[in-house]
C-alpha positions as CSV (number, residue, x, y, z in Angstrom):
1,X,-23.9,0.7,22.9
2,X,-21.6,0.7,26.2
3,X,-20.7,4.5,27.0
4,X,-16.8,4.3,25.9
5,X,-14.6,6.9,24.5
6,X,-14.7,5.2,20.8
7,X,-11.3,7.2,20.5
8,X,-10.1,4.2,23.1
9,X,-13.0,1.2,23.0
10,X,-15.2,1.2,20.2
11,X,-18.1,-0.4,19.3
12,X,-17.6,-3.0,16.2
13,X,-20.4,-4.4,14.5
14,X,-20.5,-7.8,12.6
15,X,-23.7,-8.8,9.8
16,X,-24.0,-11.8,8.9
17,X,-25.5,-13.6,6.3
18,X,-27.5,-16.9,5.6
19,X,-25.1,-19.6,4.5
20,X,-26.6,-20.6,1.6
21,X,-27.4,-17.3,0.2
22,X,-25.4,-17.5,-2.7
23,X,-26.9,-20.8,-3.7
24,X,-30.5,-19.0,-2.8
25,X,-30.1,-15.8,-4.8
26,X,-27.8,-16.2,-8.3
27,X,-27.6,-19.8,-9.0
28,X,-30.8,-19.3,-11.3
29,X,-28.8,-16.3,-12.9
30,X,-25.8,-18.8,-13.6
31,X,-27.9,-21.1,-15.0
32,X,-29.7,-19.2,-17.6
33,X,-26.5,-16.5,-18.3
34,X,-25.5,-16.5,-22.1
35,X,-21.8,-15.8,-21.1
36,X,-21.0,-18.4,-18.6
37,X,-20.5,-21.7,-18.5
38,X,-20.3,-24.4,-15.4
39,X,-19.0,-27.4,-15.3
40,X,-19.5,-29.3,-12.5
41,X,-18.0,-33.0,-10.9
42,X,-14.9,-31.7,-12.5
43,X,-11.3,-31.2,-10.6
44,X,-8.4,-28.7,-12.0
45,X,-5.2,-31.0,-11.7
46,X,-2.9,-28.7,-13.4
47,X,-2.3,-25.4,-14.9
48,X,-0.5,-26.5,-17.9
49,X,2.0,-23.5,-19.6
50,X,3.7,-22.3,-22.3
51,X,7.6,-23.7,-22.7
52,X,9.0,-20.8,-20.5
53,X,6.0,-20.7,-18.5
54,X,5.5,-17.2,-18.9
55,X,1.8,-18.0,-19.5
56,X,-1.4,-20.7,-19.0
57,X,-2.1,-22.5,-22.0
58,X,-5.1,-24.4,-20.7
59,X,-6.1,-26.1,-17.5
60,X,-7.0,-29.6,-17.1
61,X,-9.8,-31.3,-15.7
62,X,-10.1,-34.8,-14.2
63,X,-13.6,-36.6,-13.6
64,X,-14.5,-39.1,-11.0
65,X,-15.2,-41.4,-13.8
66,X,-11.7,-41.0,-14.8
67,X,-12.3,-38.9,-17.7
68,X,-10.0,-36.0,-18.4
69,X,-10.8,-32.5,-20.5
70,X,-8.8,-29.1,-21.3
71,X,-9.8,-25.7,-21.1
72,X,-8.3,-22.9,-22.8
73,X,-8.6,-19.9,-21.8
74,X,-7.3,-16.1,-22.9
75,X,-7.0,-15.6,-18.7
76,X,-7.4,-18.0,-15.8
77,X,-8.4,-16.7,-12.0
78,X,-8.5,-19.6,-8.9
79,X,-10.7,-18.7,-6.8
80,X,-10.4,-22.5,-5.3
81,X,-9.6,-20.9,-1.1
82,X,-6.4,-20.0,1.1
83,X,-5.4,-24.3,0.9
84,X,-5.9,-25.2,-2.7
85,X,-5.3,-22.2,-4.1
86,X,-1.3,-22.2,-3.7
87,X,-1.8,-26.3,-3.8
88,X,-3.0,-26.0,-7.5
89,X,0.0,-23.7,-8.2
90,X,2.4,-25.7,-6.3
91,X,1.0,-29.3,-8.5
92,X,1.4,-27.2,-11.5
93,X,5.3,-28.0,-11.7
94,X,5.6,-29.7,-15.4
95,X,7.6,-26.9,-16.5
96,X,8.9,-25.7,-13.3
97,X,9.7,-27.8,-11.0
98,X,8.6,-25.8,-7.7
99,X,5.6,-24.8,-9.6
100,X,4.3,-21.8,-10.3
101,X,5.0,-18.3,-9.0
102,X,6.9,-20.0,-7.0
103,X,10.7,-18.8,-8.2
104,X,11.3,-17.6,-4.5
105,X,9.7,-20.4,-2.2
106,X,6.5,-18.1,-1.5
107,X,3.9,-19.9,-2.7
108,X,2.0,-21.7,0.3
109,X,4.3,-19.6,3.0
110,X,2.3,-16.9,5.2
111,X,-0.4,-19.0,6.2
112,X,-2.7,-16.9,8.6
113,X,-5.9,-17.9,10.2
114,X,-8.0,-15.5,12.6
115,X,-7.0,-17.5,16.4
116,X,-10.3,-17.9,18.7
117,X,-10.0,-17.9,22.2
118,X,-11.2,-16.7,25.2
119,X,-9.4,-15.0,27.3
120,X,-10.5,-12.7,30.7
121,X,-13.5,-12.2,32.0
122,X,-15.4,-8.8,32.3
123,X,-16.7,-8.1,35.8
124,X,-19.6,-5.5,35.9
125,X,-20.0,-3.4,38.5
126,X,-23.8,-2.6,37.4
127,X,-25.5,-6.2,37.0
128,X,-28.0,-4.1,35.4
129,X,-25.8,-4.5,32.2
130,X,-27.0,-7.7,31.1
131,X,-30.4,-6.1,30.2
132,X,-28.6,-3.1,28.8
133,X,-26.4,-4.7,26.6
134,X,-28.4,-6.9,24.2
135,X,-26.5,-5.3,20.9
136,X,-23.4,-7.6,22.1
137,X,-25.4,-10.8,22.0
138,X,-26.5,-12.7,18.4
139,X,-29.9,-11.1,17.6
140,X,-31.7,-11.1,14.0
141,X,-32.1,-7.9,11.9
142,X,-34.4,-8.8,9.0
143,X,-32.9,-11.6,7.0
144,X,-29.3,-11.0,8.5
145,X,-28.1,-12.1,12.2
146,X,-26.1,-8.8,13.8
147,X,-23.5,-9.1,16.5
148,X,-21.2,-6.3,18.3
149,X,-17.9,-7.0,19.6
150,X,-15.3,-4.7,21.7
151,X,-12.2,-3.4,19.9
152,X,-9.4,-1.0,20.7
153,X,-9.6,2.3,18.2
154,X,-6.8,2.7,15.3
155,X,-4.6,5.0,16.6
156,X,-4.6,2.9,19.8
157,X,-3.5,-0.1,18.1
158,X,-0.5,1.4,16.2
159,X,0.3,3.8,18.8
160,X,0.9,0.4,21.3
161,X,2.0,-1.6,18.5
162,X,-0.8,-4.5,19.3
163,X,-2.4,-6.6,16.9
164,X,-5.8,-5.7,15.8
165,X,-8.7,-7.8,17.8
166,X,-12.1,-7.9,19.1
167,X,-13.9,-9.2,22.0
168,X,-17.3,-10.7,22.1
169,X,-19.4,-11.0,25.7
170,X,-20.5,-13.8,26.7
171,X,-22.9,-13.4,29.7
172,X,-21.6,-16.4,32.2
173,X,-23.7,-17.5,35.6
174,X,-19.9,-18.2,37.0
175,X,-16.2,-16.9,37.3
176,X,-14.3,-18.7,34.1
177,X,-11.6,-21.6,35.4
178,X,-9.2,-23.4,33.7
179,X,-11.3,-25.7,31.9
180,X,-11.1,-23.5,28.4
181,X,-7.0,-23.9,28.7
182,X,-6.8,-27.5,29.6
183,X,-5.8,-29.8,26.8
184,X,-8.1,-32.1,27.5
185,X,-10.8,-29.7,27.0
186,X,-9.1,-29.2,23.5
187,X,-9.1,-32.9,22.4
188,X,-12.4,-33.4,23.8
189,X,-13.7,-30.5,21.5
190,X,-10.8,-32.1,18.7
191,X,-12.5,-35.3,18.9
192,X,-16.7,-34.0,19.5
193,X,-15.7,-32.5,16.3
194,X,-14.2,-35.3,14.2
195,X,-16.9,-37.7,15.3
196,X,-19.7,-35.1,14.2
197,X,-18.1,-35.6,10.5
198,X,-17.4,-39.1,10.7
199,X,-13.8,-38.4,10.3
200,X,-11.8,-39.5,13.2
201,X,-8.3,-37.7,13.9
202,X,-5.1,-39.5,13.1
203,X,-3.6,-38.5,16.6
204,X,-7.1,-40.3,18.5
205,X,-4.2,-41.8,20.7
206,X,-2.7,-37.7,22.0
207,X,-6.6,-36.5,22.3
208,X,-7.6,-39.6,24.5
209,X,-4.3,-39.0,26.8
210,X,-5.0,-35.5,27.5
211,X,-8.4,-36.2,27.8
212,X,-8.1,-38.5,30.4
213,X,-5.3,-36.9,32.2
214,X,-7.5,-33.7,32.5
215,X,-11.1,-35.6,33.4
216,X,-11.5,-34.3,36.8
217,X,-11.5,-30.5,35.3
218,X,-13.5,-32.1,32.6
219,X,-15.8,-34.0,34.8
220,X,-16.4,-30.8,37.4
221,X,-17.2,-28.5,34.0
222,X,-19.7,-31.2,32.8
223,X,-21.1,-31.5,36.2
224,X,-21.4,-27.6,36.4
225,X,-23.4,-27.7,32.8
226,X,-25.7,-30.4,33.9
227,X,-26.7,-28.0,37.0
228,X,-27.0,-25.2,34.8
229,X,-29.2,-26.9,32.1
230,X,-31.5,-28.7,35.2
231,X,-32.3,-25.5,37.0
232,X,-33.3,-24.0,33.3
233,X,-35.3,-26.7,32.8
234,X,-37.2,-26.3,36.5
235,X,-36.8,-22.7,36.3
236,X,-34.4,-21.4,38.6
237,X,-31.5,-20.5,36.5
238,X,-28.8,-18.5,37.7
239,X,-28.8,-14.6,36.6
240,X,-25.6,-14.1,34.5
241,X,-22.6,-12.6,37.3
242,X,-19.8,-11.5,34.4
243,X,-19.1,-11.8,31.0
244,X,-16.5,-14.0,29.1
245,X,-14.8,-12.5,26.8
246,X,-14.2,-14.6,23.4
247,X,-11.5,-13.2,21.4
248,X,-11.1,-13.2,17.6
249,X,-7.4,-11.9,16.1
250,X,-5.0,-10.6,13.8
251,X,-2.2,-13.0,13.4
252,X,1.6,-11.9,12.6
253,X,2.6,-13.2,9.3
254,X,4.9,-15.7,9.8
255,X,7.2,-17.8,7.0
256,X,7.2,-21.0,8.5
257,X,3.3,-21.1,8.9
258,X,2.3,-23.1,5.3
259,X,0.7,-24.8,3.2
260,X,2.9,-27.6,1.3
261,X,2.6,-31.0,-0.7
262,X,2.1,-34.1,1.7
263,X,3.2,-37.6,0.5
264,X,-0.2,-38.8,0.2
265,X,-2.5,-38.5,-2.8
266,X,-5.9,-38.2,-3.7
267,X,-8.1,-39.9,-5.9
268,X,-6.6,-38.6,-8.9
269,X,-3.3,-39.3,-7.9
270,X,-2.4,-35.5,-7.1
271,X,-0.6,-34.9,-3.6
272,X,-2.7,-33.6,-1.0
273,X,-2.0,-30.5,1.0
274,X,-0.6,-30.4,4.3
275,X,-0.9,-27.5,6.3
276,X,1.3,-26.3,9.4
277,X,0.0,-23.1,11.0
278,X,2.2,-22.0,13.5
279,X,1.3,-19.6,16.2
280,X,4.0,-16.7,18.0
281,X,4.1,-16.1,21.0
282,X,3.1,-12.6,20.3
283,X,-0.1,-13.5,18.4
284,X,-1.1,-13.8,21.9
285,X,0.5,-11.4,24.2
286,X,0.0,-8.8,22.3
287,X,-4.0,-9.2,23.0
288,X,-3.9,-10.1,26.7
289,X,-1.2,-6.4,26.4
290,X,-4.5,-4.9,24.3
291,X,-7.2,-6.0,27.1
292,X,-5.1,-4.2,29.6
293,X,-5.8,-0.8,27.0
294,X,-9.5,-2.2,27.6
295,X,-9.7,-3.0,31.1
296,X,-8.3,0.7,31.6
297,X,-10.8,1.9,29.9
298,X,-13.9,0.0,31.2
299,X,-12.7,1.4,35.1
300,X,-13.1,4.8,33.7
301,X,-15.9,4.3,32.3
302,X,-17.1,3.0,35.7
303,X,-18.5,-0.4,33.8
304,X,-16.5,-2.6,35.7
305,X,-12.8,-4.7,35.5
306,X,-11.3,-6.9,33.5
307,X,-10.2,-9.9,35.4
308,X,-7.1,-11.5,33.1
309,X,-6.0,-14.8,32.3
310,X,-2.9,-16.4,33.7
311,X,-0.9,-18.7,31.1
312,X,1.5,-21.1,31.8
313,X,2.2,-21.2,27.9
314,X,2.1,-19.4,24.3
315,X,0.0,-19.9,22.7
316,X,-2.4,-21.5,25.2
317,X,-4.1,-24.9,24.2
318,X,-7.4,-24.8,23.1
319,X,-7.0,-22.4,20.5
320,X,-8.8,-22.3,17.2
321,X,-8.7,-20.7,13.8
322,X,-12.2,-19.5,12.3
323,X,-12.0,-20.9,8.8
324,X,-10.6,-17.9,7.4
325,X,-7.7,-19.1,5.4
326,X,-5.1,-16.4,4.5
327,X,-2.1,-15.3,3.3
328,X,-0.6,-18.3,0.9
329,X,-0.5,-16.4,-2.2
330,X,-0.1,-12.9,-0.8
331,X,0.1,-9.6,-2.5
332,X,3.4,-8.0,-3.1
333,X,5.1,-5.7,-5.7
334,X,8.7,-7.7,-5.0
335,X,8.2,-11.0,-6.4
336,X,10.8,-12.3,-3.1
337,X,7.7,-11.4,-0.6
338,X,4.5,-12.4,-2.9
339,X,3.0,-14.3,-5.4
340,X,0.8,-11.8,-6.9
341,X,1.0,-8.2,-7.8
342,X,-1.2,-5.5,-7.0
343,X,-3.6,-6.6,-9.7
344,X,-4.0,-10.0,-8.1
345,X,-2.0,-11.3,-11.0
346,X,0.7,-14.3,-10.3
347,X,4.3,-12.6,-10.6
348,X,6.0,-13.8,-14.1
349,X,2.6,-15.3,-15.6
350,X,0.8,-13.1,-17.8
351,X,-2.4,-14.4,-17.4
352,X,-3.0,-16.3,-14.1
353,X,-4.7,-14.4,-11.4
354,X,-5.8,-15.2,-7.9
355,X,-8.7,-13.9,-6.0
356,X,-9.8,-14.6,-2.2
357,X,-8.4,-14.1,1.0
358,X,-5.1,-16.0,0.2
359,X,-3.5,-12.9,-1.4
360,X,-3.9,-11.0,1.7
361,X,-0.7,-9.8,3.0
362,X,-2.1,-9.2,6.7
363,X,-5.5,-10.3,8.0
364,X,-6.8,-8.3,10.3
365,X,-9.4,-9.5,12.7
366,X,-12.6,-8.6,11.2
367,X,-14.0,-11.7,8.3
368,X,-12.5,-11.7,5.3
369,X,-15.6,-12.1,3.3
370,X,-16.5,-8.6,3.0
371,X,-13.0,-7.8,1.5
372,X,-12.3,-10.7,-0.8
373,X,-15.4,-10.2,-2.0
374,X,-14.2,-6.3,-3.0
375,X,-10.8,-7.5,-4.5
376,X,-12.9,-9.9,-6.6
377,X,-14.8,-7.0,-8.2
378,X,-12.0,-5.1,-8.6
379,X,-10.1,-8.2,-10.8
380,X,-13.3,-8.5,-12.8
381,X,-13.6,-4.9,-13.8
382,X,-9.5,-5.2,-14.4
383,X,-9.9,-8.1,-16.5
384,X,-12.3,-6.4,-18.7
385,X,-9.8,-4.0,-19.6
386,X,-7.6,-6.9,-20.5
387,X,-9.6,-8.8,-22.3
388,X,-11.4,-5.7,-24.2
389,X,-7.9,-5.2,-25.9
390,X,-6.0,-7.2,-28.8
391,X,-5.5,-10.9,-28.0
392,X,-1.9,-12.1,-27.2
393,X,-0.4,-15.0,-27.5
394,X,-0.8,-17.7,-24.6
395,X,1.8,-20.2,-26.5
């Protein structure tokens, strides 16, 4: 661990699992369990209510055979992810027309993700730190894969008023350019990505603009690689001279960012979802005003400098989210700023609940597994209680 005062920099440390570990360890238990049931190659279309819509009365299922089925049920959770989640809600409009929980136009609003970028690069003063540091870098702990990433203490971050962040090192054989905040080099990635899933973006025409407008950056970065990759091969490759610094972040919630109802439908003739996440202006700068806390803090530690980026715009291109989808049915006592209460349950339904990360109000930096994950556990054990007691009337 680098020698900071943790009451400034400390030391974060991220676990993660195998991907398919849930599949791995209980889908043998949810097979043979008495007191579930799973049905699969089945879509929710609708949560289908009472007259006043005070409560579900059953949720319907389409099939890709276009079959269609009911469930009843004396409570119903989604659990269905920060996009369809408020979608679902928002096609469930038969009895209200903006659909449900939705009385004050909060349903879909709030969308957060957890912006990647990298920003700055750390500049040791002691190359011995590459050898010193290995906790920073991806390494394997048993079954799980461990990583630790820079972040400014609590008390720092509220006493500045920043948003919460963290910074991962990436050991670099060469001083960072402006490759990583061309557009270009954000199509290009845009597009790499598309093609990889045989789904080509809509706006091919944008991402082929700024990718040739920016091919000499382009073209000097690939050159740079293909050096770098030959003199691994023949061994003579360049000892690391600084780090990178790849930053993951809180985001300020923000109305306008959404998720809403597109024109276009899907195979069951349900409306898709389009999202628009917008960015601030201070989702940024108040980062690159955090690694300034940092950079303070790495001179006195005698570690080195931090030498910052220089942007032209905010938020710079290039950035991406981390598939963490927040925020679109947040948590709220006042029905005008939430969708769900503080037991996760949809405001004026009595038995509709929501669990995941889209019913966090803020997000943090850290992933939200961990902590959707808790507030699952804690509906269950709620929903015990409920349904322990006398059984009310859904219709």
């Amino acid at each position: 661990q680098l020698p900071l005062d943790e009451d400034i920099v400390r030391t974060v440390v991220f676990q993660y699992g195998a991907r398919d570990v849930f599949t791995q360890r209980h889908r043998d238990t949810l097979k043979t369990a008495r007191n579930v049931t799973t049905v699969l190659n089945s879509t929710a279309v609708e949560i289908a209510t009472n007259e006043e819509a005070s409560a579900a009365s059953y949720v319907r299922l389409q099939t890709g055979d276009g079959r269609e089925c009911r469930v009843s049920a004396r409570s119903v959770v989604l659990a269905a992810g920060g996009i369809e989640n408020p979608r679902l809600l928002l096609l469930s409009n038969s009895r209200q027309s903006e659909g449900l929980g939705n009385d004050h136009d909060v349903v879909g609003r709030y969308f957060m993700e957890h912006p990647h970028f990298v920003s700055g690069t750390f500049v040791p003063s002691d190359k011995s730190i590459f050898s010193r540091s290995r906790l920073y870098d991806k390494h394997r702990v048993g079954d799980d894969v461990v990583m630790a990433s820079l972040s400014l203490a609590e008390r720092v971050t509220r006493g500045e008023e920043l948003l919460n962040f963290c910074a991962t090192l990436g050991a670099t054989t060469r001083m960072r350019h402006d490759v990583h905040l061309s557009r270009g080099f954000a199509s290009l990635r845009e597009v790499r990505s598309f093609l990889k899933h045989a789904h080509p973006p809509r706006t091919v025409g944008k991402h082929l603009v700024n990718i040739f407008g920016d091919l000499p950056v382009l073209a000097a970065h690939g050159g740079m690689k293909v050096t770098d990759a030959l003199r691994g091969k023949l061994g003579l490759g360049r000892d690391p001279i600084a780090f990178d610094l790849y930053h993951m972040s809180e985001q300020v919630p923000n109305r306008s960012s959404r998720v809403m109802l597109s024109d276009a439908t899907d195979a069951f003739g349900c409306q898709q979802a389009r999202l628009d996440w917008r960015l601030t202006s201070d989702d940024i700068a108040l980062v690159v005003k955090g690694q300034r806390v940092m950079d303070a803090e790495l001179r006195r530690a005698g570690l080195g400098y931090i030498e910052p980026e220089e942007y032209n715009e905010l938020p710079p291109p290039g950035i991406r989210g981390g598939y963490h989808h927040m925020g679109t049915t947040r948590m709220s006592t006042d029905p005008k700023r939430g969708v769900v209460d503080g037991s996760c349950r949809v405001h004026g339904i009595s038995n509709v609940y929501v669990a995941g990360s889209s019913v966090f109000a803020t997000s943090g930096f850290a992933n939200p597994t961990l902590t959707l994950v808790a507030l699952a556990i804690r509906l269950a054990d709620n929903l015990k209680a409920v349904l322990s007691g006398p059984r009310a009337p859904t219709s």
